[in-house]
N, C-alpha and C positions, 0 to 999 in steps of 0.2 A: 432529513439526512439522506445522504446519497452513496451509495457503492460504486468505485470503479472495481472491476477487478482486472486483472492480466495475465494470460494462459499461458503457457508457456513448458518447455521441455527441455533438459540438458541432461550429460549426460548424468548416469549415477554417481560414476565415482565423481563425478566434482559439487555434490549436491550440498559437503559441508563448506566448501570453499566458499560457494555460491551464498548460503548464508551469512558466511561471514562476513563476506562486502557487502550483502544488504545492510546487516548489523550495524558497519563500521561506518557506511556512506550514504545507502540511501534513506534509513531512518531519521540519521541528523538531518538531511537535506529536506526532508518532511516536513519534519517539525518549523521551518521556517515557512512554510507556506500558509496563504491564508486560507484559515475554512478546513485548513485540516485537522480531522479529530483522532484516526487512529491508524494502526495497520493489522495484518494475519499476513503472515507468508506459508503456507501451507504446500507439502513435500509428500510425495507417493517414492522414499527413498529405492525401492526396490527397480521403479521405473524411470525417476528423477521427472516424471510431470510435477510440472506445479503451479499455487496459482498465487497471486499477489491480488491482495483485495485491503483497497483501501476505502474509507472513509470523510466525508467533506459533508462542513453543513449542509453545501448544497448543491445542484448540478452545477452552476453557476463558477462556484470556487474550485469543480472539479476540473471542468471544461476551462478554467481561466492556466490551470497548469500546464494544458495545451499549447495555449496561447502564447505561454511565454516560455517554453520550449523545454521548462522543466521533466517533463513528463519523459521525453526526446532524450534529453540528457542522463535519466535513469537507464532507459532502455541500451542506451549505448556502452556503458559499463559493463554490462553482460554482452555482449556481441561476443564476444567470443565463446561462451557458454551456449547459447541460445542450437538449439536441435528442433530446425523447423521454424513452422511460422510463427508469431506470437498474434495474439487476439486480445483486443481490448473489445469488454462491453462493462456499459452500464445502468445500474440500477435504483429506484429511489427504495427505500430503505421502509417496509411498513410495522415489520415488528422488530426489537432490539430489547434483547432480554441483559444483555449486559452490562450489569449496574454502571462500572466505569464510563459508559457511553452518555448514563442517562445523568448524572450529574451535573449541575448548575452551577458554577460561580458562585458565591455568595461573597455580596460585597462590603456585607457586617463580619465584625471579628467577633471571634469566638471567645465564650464565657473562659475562664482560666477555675 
């Protein structure tokens, strides 16, 4: 598993705004991508820092959102929000306690 995350600062008072267009746009626009498994959008509302860390099987599917401008295309919905520079770094993913992450497909159906 792989973490991108995304730094980023706007100001306070637009921090519930700001969630909501993640909410309403950039989460649906996720879920269409390949290799993607989840998101956190994490908020310091007093300072409006905050940081977007997403999830991808793997660098591979993360670095392919790059490629095809997706990634581009998020960050420019917020340009008017954005306070400062934004920074993307990324991470391979060694420990992951969160059941939801850890779950398999199962491609038997279940006993009734």
């Amino acid at each position: 598993m792989y973490a991108r995350i995304t730094i980023f600062s706007i100001p306070p008072e637009r921090v519930d705004e700001g969630v909501e267009l993640y909410r309403k746009s950039v989460l649906p626009d996720a879920k269409k991508q390949k290799g993607y498994c989840g998101d956190f959008l994490l908020f310091d509302p007093r300072t409006g820092k905050g940081n977007s860390i997403t999830f991808w099987k793997s660098e591979k599917d993360a670095l392919a959102t790059e490629a095809n401008l997706y990634y581009q295309e998020q960050l420019t919905k917020f340009l008017t929000f954005f306070v400062g520079p934004v920074i993307r770094e990324g991470y391979d993913v060694y420990i992951n306690t969160f059941a939801h992450f850890n779950k398999k497909k199962s491609t038997k159906k279940a006993k009734s």
